[in-house]
C-alpha positions in Angstrom: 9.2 -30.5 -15.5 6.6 -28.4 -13.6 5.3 -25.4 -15.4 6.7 -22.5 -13.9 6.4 -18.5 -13.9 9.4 -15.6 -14.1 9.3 -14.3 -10.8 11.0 -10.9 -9.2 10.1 -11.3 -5.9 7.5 -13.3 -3.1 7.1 -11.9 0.4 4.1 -11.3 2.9 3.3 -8.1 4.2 0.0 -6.1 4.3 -2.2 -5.2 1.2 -1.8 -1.3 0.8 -4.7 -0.5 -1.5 -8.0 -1.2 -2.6 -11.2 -2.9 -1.1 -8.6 -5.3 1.2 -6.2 -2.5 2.7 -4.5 -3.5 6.0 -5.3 -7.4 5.2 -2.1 -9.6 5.8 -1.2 -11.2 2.7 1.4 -13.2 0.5 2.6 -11.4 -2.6 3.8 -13.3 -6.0 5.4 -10.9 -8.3 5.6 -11.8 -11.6 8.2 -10.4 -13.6 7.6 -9.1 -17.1 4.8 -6.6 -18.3 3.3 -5.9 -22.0 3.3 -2.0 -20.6 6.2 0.4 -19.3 4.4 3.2 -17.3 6.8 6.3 -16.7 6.0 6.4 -13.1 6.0 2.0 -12.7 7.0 1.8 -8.6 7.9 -2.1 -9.7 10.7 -1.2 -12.6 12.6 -4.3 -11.8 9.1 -6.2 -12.8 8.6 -4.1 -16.0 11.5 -2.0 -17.2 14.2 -4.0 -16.3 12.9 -7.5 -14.9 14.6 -9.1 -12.7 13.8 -12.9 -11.1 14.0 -16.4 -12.1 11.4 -19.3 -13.1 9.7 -20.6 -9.9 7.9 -23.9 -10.3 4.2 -23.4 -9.4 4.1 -25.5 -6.8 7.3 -24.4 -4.6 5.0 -20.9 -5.4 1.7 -22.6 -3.8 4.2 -23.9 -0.9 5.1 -20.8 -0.3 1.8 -19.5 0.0 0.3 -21.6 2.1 3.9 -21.8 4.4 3.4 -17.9 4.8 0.6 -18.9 7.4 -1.9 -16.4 5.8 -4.9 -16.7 3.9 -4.9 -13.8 1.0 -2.5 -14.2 -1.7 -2.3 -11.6 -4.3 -0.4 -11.8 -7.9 0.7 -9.0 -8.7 3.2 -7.3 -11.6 4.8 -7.3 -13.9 1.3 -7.9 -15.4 0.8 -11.5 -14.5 -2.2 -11.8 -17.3 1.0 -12.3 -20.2 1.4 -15.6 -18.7 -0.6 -18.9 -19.6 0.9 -20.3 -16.3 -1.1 -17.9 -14.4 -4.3 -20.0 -15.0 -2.5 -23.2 -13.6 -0.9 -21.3 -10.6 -4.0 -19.8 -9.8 -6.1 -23.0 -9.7 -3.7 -24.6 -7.1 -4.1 -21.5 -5.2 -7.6 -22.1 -4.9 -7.7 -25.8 -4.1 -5.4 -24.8 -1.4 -8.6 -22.6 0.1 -6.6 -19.5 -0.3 -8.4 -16.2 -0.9 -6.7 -14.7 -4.4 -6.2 -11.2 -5.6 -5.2 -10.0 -9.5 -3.3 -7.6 -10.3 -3.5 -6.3 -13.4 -3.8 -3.3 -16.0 -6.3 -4.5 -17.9 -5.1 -5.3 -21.3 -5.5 -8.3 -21.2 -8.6 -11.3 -20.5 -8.0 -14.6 -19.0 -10.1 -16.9 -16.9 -8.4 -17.3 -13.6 -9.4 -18.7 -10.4 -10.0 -15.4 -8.9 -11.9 -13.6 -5.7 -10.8 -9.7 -6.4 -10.3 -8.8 -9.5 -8.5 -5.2 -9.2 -7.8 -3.7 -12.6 -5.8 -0.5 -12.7 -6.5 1.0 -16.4 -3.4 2.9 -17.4 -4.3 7.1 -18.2 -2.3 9.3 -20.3 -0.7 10.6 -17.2 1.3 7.2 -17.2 3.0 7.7 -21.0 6.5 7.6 -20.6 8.3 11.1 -21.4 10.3 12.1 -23.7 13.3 11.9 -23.1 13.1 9.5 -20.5 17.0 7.4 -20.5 15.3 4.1 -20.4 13.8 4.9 -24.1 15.7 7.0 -25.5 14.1 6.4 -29.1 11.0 6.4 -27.9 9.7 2.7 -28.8 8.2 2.1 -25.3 6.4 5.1 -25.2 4.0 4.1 -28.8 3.8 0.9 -27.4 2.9 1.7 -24.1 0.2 4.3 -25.6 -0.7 1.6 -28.5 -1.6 -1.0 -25.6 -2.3 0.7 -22.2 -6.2 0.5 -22.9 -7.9 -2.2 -24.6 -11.7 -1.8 -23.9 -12.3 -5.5 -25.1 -10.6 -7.1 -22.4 -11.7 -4.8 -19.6 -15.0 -5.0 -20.2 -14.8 -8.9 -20.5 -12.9 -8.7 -17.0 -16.0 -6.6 -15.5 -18.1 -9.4 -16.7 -16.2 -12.3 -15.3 -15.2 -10.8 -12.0 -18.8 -10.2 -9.7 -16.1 -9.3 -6.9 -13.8 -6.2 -8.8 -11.9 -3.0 -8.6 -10.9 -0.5 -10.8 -8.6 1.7 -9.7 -7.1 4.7 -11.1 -3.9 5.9 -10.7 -4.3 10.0 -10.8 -1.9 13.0 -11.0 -4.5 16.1 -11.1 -7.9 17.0 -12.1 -7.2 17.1 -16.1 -7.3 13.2 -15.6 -11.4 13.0 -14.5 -12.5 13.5 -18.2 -9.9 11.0 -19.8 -11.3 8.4 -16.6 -15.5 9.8 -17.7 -14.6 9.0 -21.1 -13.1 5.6 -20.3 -16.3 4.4 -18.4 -18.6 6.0 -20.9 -17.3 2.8 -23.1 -17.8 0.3 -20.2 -21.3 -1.3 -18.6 -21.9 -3.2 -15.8 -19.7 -1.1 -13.0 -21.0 0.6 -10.1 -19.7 3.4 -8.6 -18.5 1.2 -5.3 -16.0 -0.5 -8.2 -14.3 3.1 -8.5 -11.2 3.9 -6.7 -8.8 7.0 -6.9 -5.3 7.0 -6.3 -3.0 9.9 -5.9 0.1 8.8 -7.7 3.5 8.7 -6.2 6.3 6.8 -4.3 5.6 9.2 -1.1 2.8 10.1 1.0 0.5 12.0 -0.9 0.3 15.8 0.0 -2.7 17.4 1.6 -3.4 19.4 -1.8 -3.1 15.9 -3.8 -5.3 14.4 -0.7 -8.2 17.1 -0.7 -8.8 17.1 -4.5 -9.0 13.4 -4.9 -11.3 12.9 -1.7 -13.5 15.7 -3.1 -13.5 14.0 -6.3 -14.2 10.6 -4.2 -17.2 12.6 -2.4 -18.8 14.0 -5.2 -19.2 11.1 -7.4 -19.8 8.3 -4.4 -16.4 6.8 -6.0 -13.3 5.4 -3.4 -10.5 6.9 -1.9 -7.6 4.5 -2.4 -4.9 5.6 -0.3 -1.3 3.2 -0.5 -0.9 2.3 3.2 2.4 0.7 2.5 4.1 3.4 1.6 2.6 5.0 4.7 4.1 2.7 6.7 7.0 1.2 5.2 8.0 3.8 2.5 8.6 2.4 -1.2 10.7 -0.8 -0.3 10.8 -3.7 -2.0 8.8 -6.7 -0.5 6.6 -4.7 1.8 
């Protein structure tokens, strides 16, 4: 049987963020994810995943079908699964351009030509309280594995061609992000991207902090273009 991968949805639409914004592109989402971030905008990929096993190669059929070029896998955190390497390695001898998706926690050698790690901040602890965990076994998980220095430096290594972009909700969070870089080498500030979080536009207040942020320390605005455009839907 062909190795396959638990998947919650594949559709092409834009990329929204990073160093490829507004770039059509074909989206696998893996479903399943070692973290459980209180603000995830993909719950049915981490919380509650949804999806089936795909076989990788109706996956690479699909990619190429979609009559684009850029395929990104995405999460879930697609790094959890050894059939990432395989599926990834088709992808390339397909000539297909290949974006990761991924938090970080985790190293693997993929066929890869943007790696765009999104470490996980305080900011994205789960609450208390929160109904999906009510005992609150998520949320020391979630803080026991959202940063794993090991791994993302050994993804800064691997990657020439990366991202890493932060997922912010106000100012307090620059000094948790300086610390986190103070542990990692071989990043430049063009690898730096802020992101206001949220499932709606971002207000002007969230916009001018974070672009004067962005300004001061030559760092990149990452803005999410679709939810601009389409609002937070599924496959867009």
């Amino acid at each position: 049987m062909s190795a396959s991968l638990p998947i919650s949805e594949t559709f092409t639409s834009i990329q929204g963020e990073g160093k490829l914004t507004g770039v059509p592109s074909f989206f696998i989402r893996v479903s399943g994810c070692n973290l459980r971030c209180g603000w995830c905008d993909t719950p049915y990929a981490s919380w509650s995943p949804e999806g089936t096993p795909q076989p990788l190669d109706n996956l690479v059929d699909q990619a190429q079908a979609s009559g684009v070029k850029h395929v990104v896998l995405t999460g879930g955190e697609p790094m959890m699964f050894d059939s990432s390497t395989e599926l990834t390695q088709q992808l390339r001898s397909r000539g297909l351009h290949i974006t990761i998706e991924t938090a970080g926690t985790i190293h693997r050698d993929l066929a890869c030509d943007l790696m765009s790690i999104s470490p996980k901040l305080a900011n994205s602890d789960p609450v208390f309280g929160d109904a999906r965990d009510p005992l609150g076994v998520w949320r020391q998980r979630h803080q026991q594995r959202r940063t794993n220095t090991t791994a993302l430096q050994a993804l800064i290594d691997s990657y020439v061609n990366r991202q890493l972009k932060f997922v912010v909700t106000s100012p307090a969070d620059l000094a948790e992000i300086d610390t986190l870089l103070s542990q990692l080498h071989n990043w430049s500030p063009d690898d730096i991207q802020l992101m206001p979080e949220g499932i709606t536009p971002p207000t002007r207040e969230q916009t001018e902090w974070v672009v004067g942020e962005c300004l001061r320390r030559n760092w990149r605005y990452c803005r999410r273009l679709h939810i601009d455009l389409f609002g937070n839907k599924r496959g867009t």
